[in-house]
N, C-alpha and C positions, 0 to 999 in steps of 0.2 A: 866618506866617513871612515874612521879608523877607530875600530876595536880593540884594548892593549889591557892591560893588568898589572900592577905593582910588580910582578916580574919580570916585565920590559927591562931591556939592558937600558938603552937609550933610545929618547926620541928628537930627531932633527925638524925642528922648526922652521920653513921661511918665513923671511919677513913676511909681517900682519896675519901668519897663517895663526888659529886657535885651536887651545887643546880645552873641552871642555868635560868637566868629569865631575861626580854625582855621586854620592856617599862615602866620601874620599877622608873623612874627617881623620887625621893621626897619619895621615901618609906625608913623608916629607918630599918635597919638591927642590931637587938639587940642581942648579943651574951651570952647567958644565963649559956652556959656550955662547957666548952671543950676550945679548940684554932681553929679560921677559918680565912683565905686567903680572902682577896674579890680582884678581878680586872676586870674594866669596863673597856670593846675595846674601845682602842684610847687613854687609859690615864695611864701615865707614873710612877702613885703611884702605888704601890701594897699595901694595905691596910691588916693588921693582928688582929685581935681582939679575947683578951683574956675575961673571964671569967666577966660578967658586963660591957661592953665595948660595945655601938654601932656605927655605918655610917650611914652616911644619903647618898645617891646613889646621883649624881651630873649631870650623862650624861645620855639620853636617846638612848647609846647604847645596846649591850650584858653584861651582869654581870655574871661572874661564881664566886659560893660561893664553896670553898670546905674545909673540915674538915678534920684539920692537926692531931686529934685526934677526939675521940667519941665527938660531940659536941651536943647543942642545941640553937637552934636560933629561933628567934621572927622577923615576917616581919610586921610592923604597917607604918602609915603616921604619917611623923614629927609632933610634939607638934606643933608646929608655923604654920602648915598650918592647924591643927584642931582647932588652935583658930581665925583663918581668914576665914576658906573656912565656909559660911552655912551649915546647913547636906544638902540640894540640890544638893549643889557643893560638896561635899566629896562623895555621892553615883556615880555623874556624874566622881569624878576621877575615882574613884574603877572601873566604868565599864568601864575606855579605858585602862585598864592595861590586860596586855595577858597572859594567863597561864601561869606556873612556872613548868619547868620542871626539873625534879631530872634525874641526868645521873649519873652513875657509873664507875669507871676508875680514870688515873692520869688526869690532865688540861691538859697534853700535846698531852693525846691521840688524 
């Protein structure tokens, strides 16, 4: 299991490894290297993002990220809400986001 925060530099994924995270909703997911999966419970997209490609997370359900190959990924807050929210307000997001935990296995385990 791996603990990390929106201020993670980067996180390096192997293949089929998952990143799974939980009150993430407005953070975006920038895909720096490799090919990764996103799917958030409840919602019918299944999202893929290659090499320079991000998401912005929409639900404040479960999100599992997993790497369809060696990948590297970036968890930051959307541009549009760092140019609205004061820093007040962006440390007060950061702190109702809950740890990020990395599981190992397929998604369907």
């Amino acid at each position: 299991m791996m603990n990390a925060s929106i201020s993670t530099a980067r996180i390096i994924l192997a293949r089929g490894e998952l990143l799974s995270l939980q009150g993430a909703r407005g953070a975006r997911i920038v895909n720096h290297r490799g090919i990764v999966w996103i799917t958030q419970d409840g919602d019918r997209r299944d999202v893929v993002l290659k090499d320079g490609e991000s998401f912005e997370l929409d639900r404040d359900t479960p999100v599992i990220v997993q790497a369809f190959e060696c990948s590297t990924v970036k968890l930051s807050e959307p541009p549009t809400k760092r140019a609205r929210i004061p820093l007040h307000g962006v440390v007060d997001w950061l702190s109702g986001l809950r740890p990020v935990t990395l599981r190992l296995g397929p998604a369907w385990a």
